[in-house]
TORZAMI-996839 format. One line per 4 residues: number of its first residue (from 1); their letters; for each residue x, y, z of C-alpha. Coordinates in steps of 0.05 Angstrom, whole numbers, plus 32768, in hexadecimal, padded with zeros to 4 digits. Example, Ala and Ser with C-alpha at 12.3 -4.5 7.8 and 13.67 -1.06 7.14 Angstrom:
! residues 2
1	AS	80F6,7FA6,809C  8111,7FEB,808F
//
This chain:
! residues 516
1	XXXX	8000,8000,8000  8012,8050,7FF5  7FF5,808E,8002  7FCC,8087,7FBE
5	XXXX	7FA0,8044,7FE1  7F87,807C,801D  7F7F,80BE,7FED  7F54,808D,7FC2
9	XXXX	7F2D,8073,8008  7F3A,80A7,803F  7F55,80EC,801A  7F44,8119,8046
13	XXXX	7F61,80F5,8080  7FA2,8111,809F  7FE3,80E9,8084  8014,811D,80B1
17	XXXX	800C,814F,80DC  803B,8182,80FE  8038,8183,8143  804B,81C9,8156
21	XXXX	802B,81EB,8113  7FF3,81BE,8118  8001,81C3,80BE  7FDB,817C,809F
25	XXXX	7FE0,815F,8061  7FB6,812D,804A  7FB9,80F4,8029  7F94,8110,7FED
29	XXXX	7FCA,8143,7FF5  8005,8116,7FFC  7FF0,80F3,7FC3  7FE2,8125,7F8C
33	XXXX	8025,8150,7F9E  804E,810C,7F9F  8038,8100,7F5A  8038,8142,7F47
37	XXXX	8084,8141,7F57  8094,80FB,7F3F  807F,8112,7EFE  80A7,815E,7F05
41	XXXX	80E1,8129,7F18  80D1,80FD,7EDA  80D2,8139,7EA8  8112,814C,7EC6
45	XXXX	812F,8112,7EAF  812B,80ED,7EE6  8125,8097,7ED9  8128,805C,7F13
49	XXXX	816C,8057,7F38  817F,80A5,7F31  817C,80D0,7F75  815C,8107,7F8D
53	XXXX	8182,812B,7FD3  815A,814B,8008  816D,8180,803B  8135,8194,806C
57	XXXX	8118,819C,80AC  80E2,8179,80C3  80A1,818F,8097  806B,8166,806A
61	XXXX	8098,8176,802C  80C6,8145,8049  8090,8109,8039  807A,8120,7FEE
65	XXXX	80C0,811C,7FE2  80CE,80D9,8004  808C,80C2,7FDF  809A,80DD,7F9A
69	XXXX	80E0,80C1,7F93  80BD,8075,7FAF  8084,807B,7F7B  80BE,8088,7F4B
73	XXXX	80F3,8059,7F52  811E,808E,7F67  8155,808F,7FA2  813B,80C6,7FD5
77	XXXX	817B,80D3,8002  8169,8107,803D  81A5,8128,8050  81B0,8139,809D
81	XXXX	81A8,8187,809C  81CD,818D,80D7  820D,8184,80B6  823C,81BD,8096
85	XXXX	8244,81D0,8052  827B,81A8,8045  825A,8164,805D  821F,816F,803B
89	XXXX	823E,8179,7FF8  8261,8142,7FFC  821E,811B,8005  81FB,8134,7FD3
93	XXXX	823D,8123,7FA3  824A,80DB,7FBF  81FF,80C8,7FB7  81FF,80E3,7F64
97	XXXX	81C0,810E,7F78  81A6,812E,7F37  816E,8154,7F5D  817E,8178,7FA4
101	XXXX	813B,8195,7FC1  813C,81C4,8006  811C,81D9,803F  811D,8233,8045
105	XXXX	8122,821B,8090  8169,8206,8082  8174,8247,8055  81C0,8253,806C
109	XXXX	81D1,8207,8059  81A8,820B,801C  81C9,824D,7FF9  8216,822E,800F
113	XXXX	8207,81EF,7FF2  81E4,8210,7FAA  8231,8225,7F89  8244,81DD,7F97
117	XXXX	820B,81B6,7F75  821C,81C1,7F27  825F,81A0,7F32  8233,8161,7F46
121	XXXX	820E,8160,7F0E  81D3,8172,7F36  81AB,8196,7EF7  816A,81A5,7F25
125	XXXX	815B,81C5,7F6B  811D,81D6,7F88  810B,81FC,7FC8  80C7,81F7,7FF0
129	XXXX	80B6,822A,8039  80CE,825F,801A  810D,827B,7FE7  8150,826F,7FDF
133	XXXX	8177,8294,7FB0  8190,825E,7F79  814B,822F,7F87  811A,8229,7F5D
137	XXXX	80D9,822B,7F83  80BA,81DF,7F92  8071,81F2,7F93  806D,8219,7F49
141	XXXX	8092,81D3,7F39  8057,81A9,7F53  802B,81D9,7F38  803D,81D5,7EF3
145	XXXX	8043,8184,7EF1  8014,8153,7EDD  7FDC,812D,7F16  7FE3,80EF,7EF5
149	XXXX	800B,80BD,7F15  803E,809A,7EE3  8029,8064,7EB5  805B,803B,7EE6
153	XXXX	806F,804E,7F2C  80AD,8017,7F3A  80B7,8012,7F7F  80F1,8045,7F9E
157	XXXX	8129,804B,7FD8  8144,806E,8000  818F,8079,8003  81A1,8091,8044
161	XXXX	81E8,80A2,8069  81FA,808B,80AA  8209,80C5,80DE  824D,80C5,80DB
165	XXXX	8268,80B6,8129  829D,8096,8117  82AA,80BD,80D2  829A,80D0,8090
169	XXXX	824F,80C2,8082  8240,8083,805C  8214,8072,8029  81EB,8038,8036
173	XXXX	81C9,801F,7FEF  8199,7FE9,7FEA  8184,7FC9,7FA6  8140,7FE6,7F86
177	XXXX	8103,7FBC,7F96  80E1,7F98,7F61  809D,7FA5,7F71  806E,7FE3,7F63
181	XXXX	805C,8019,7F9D  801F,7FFD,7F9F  8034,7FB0,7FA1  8040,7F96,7FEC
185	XXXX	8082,7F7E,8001  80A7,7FB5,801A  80D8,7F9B,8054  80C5,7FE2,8089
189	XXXX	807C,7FD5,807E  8081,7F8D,807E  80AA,7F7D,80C5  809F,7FC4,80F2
193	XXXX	8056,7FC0,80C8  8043,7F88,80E6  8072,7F89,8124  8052,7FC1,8144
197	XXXX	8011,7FB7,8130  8006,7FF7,80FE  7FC1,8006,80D5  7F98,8036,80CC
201	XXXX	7F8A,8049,810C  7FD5,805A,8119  7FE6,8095,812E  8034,80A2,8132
205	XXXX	805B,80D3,815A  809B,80E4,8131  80CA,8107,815D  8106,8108,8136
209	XXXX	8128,8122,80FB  810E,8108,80C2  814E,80FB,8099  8162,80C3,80CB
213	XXXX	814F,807B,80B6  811F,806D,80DE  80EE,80A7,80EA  80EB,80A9,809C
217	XXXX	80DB,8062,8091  80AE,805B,80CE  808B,8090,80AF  8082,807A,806E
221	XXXX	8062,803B,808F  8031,805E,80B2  8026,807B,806E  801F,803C,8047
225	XXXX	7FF0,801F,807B  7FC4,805F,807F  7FD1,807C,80C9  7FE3,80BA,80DB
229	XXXX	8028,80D7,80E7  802E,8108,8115  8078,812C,8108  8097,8163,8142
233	XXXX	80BD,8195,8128  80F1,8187,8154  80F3,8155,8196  80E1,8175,81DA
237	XXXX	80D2,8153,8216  8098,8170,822C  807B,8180,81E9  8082,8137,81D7
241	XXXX	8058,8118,8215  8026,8155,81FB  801A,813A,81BE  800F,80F5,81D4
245	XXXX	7FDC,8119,81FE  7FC1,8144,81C3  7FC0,8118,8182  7FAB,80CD,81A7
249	XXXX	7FF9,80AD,8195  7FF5,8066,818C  8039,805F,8171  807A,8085,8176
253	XXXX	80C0,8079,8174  80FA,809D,81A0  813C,808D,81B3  8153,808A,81FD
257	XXXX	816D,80DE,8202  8126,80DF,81F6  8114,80B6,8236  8144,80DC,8264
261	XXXX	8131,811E,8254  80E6,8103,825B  80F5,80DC,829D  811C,8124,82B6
265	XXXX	80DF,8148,82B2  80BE,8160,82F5  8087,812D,830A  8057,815C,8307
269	XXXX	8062,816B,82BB  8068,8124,82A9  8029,8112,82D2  7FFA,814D,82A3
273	XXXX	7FF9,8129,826F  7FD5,80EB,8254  7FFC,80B1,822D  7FD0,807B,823B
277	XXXX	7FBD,8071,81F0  8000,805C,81DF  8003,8010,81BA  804E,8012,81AA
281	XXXX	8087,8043,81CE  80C0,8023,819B  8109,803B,81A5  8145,802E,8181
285	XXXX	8181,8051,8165  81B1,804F,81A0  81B4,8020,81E6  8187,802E,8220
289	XXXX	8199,802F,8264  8174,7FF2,8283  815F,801E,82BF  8141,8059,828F
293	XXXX	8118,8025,8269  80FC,8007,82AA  80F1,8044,82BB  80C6,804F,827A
297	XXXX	80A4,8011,8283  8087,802A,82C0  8075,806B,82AA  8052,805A,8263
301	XXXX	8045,8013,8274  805D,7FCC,824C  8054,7FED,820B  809F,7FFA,8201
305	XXXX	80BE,7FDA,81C9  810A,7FDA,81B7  8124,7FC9,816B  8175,7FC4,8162
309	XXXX	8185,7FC8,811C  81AB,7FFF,80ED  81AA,802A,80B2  81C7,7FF0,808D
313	XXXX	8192,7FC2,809F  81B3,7F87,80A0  8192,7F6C,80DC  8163,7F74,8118
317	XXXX	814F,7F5A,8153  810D,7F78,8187  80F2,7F74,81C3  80BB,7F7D,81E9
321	XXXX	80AF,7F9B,8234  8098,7F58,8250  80DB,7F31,8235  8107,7F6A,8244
325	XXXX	80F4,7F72,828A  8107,7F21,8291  8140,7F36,8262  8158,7F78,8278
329	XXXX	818B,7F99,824C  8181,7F72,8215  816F,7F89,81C4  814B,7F49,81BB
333	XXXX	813E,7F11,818F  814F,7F0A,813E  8116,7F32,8112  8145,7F36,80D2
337	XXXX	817D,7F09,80C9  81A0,7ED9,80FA  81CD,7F04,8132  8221,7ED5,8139
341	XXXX	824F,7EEE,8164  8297,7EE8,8152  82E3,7EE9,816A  8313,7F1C,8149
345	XXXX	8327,7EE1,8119  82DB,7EDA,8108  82CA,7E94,8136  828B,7E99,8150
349	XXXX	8289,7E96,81A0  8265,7E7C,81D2  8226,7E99,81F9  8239,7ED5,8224
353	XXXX	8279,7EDF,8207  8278,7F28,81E7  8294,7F2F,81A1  8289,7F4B,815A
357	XXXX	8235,7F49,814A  822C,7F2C,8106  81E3,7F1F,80E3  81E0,7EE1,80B3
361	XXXX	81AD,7EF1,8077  8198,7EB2,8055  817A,7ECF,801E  81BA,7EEE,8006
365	XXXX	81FB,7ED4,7FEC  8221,7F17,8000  821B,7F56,8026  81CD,7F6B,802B
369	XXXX	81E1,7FB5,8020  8218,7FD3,8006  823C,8017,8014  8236,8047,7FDA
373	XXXX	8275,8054,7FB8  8296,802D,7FEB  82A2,7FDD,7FD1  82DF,7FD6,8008
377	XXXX	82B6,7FF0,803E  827A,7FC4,802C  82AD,7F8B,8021  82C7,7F9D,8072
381	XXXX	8281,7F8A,8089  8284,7F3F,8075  8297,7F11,809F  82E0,7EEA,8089
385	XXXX	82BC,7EA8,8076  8270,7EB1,806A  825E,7EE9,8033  8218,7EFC,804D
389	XXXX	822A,7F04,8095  8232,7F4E,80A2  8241,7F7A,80DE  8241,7FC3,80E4
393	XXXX	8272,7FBF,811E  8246,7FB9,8164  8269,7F8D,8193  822D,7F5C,81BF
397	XXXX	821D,7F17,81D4  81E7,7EEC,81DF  81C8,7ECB,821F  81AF,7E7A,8220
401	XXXX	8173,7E92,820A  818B,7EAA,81C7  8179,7EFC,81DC  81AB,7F23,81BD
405	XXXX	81CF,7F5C,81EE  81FE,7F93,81D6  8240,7FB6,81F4  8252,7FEF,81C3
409	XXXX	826F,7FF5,8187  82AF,7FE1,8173  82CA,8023,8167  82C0,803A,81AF
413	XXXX	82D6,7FFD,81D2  8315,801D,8200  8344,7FEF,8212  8363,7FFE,8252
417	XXXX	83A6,7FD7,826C  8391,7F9B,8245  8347,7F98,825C  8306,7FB1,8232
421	XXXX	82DE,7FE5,8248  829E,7FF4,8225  8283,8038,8232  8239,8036,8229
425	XXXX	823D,800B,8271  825F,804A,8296  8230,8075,826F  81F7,8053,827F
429	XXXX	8207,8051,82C5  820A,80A5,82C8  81CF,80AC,829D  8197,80B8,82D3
433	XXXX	81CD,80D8,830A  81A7,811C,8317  81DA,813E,8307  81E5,8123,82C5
437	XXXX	81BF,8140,828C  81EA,811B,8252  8230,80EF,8256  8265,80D6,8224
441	XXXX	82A2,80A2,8236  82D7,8099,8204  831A,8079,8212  835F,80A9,81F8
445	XXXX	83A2,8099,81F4  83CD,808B,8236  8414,8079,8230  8408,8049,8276
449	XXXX	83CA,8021,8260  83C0,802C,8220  8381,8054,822D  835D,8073,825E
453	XXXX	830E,8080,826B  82FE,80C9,8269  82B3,80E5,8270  8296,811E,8251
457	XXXX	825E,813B,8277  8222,8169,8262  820C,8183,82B3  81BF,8183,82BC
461	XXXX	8199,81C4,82CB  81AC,81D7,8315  81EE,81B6,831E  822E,81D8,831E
465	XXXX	8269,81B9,82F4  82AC,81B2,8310  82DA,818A,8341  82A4,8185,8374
469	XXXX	826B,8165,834B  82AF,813B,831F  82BF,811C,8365  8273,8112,8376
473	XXXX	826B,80EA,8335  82B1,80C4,833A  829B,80AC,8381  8251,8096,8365
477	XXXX	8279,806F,832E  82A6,804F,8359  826A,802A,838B  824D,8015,834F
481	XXXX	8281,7FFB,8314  82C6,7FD8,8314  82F9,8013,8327  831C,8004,82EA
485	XXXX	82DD,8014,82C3  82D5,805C,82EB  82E7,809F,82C6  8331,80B7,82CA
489	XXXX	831C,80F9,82B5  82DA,811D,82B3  82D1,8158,8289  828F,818A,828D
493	XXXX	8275,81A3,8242  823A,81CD,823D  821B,819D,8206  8237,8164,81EA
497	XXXX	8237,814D,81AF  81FC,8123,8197  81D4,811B,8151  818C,8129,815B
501	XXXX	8186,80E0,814E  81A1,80D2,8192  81E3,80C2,817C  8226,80DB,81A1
505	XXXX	825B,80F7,8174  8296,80DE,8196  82C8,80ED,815E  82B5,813B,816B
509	XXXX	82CA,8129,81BC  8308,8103,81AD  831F,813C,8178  8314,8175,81B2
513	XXXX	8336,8148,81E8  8375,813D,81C2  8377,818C,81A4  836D,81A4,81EA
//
């Protein structure tokens, strides 16, 4: 299903809605400007396989976009519009984007990026909220296009890059389906479809940018299965649990920042509003602290559900509250692919022993993604002796009961006088202190043991930074975790830094530590 089943059944029913603006479009709406610009993009030039770029905030534009390059055949690739110049340009070259269309809500990114796009190739640009010098304006586009869907509307992609922690974005490309929009068999709608119970009854609370993974596909499900999205500008604690309140949620999907800043609220704000029509609280996108989510549990009831997968969906696992409250701390059990845990020379090894995470896809001989414009680096993913085993570099291991439980990733694993240390434990042990309003632990160099922990520290409202609240939170540490595990240094940062995905950038923390 698409948005053409509903505008043909329900068109007057809301497919998004903003939930500051309180701006709806419909799916009448949604429909007839997503053909409109499939077939502006089709008289560009525009033929299955070629890509159209995307840098916006979060409005409705976002979705007749998505939706026009799907009923197209076309590659949609949102670009994070919190990047610079630089980053984004090279994007919007590495993907081959022959179409770049903006948000006037990113205006400054939008008119540095314009002198850079004809050295791409990029031979159209289009501009909706408002203008941009060098844009041609996206609604005179729609305007002057044909209503008529086209005579075939091949099923598209999107070709999204990862947030770059731990570098230089990458390009994750999957292979065009081979199915119409309008067939079934999409993979999103599919597994979460079905996992989480979606219809058309659904309404979704999107609370994140929509150029990360999964707030754009999760939407596009609730699209194809004829809910309503519900899409906040931008996430804010309060002004989430008031739209639960507000719009009815039955579905939404955070990531644990999320929960703290939602269990950090005063009772009193958290008790004023009503979330007791939530179905499915689904998080994903980064570990949760086992105490947060029981926390959770207790406040919104055994409605939370965790998903571990990636951008590269290669695998996934989920869980529900009931299992994970026998389980806690785990990701789950296999939903795609079959989760192996390996040595460093690729053996797998046995339960409880931590080690590379692996997912075995039957149905393919090699990689099920590949990195675009990157063969070696997709060739790095495979494990040594089985082609369509894949990891994207999380360290775990799995319990007698086959539930799969994660450590970090690789790339932040310190090692410390011979001994691993995996942050996310000390991290997750800080993450509810009262004092604590955010926390990074990365490991740099020490000529004595080869690294040693260091925190970064983002003080919560009402707490003072310095060597009084540093010896407060070394002592807490040390009741709790192995001494060798506890901070060597703790430095206070105003913010730190995060994507708005809920990921930490600790390449931006290392590079500070070592040029202070």
């Amino acid at each position: 299903m698409y948005p053409g089943t509903w505008a043909a059944t329900t068109p007057d029913k809301p497919a998004l809605v903003m939930a500051g603006s309180g701006r709806t479009l419909t799916y009448a709406e949604l429909d007839e400007r997503s053909i409109r610009l499939s077939r502006f993009l089709h008289d560009r030039g525009l033929r299955p396989g070629d890509v159209v770029a995307l840098v916006s905030d979060n409005t409705p534009e976002v979705y007749e976009v998505y939706w026009a390059a799907l009923r197209s055949g076309l590659y949609v690739t949102a670009v994070n519009h919190n990047l610079s110049v630089d980053e984004v340009d090279y994007i919007v070259g590495d993907c081959g984007a022959s179409v770049v269309v903006v948000s006037a809500g990113k205006q400054a990114l939008a008119e540095g990026l314009r002198p850079r796009l004809d050295a791409h190739g990029v031979h159209t640009t289009l501009v909706y909220g408002g203008p941009v010098a060098g844009y041609d304006d996206y609604d005179a586009a729609l305007a002057g296009a044909s209503a008529e869907p086209l005579p075939e509307q091949p099923h598209g992609e999107d070709l999204l890059y990862s947030s770059g922690t731990t570098g230089r974005p990458k390009g994750i490309k999957n292979v065009l389906p081979d199915f119409a929009v309008d067939e079934p068999g999409y993979t999103y709608v599919k597994v979460f479809g079905t996992l989480y119970e979606f219809d058309d009854s659904t309404v979704y609370l999107s609370p994140a940018p929509a150029y990360h993974a999964a707030p754009l596909r999760f939407g596009g499900v609730v699209h194809a299965l004829g809910g309503t999205l519900v899409m906040m500008e931008k996430f804010d604690a309060e002004q989430y649990l008031a739209a639960v309140d507000r719009f009815g949620v039955t579905h939404t999907q955070v990531v644990p920042t999320m929960f703290v800043r939602m269990l950090k609220l005063p009772q009193e704000v958290r008790e004023a509003y009503d979330v007791s029509s939530l179905r499915h609280v689904v998080h994903a996108a980064a570990p949760c602290p086992v105490e947060v989510k029981k926390q959770m549990i207790d406040w919104f009831g055994p409605v939370v559900d965790e998903y571990y997968a990636s951008t590269e969906a290669n695998g996934a696992t989920f869980i529900g509250s009931a299992d994970w409250l026998t389980h806690p701390g785990t990701v789950g059990k296999p939903l795609i692919g079959i989760p192996h845990v390996v040595d460093e020379e690729g053996k797998e090894l046995p339960v409880g022993e931590v080690g590379t995470l692996y997912f075995e896809r039957p149905e393919f001989e090699g990689p099920s993604f590949s990195y675009h414009n990157d063969p070696e680096k997709t060739a790095g993913t495979q494990h040594p002796h089985h082609p369509n085993w894949t990891s994207v570099g999380d360290l775990g291991y799995l319990d007698d009961d086959g539930f799969l439980y994660l450590t970090d990733r690789k790339a932040f694993m310190i090692i410390s006088g011979g001994v691993n240390i995996y942050p996310q434990e000390i991290e997750d042990l800080f993450s509810l202190h009262p004092a604590v309003l955010d926390i990074a632990v990365l490991g740099v160099p020490d000529d004595e043991m080869g690294e040693r922990v260091v925190a970064f520290v983002q003080v919560a409202p009402g707490r003072e930074p310095g060597d009084g609240l540093a010896a407060e939170l070394t002592a807490y540490a040390r009741e709790r975790i192995a001494h060798f595990k506890v901070p060597r240094e703790i430095h206070f940062l105003p913010e730190l830094p995060r994507t708005p995905t809920g990921k930490m950038v600790k390449g931006k923390l290392k590079e500070q530590y070592v040029g202070a």
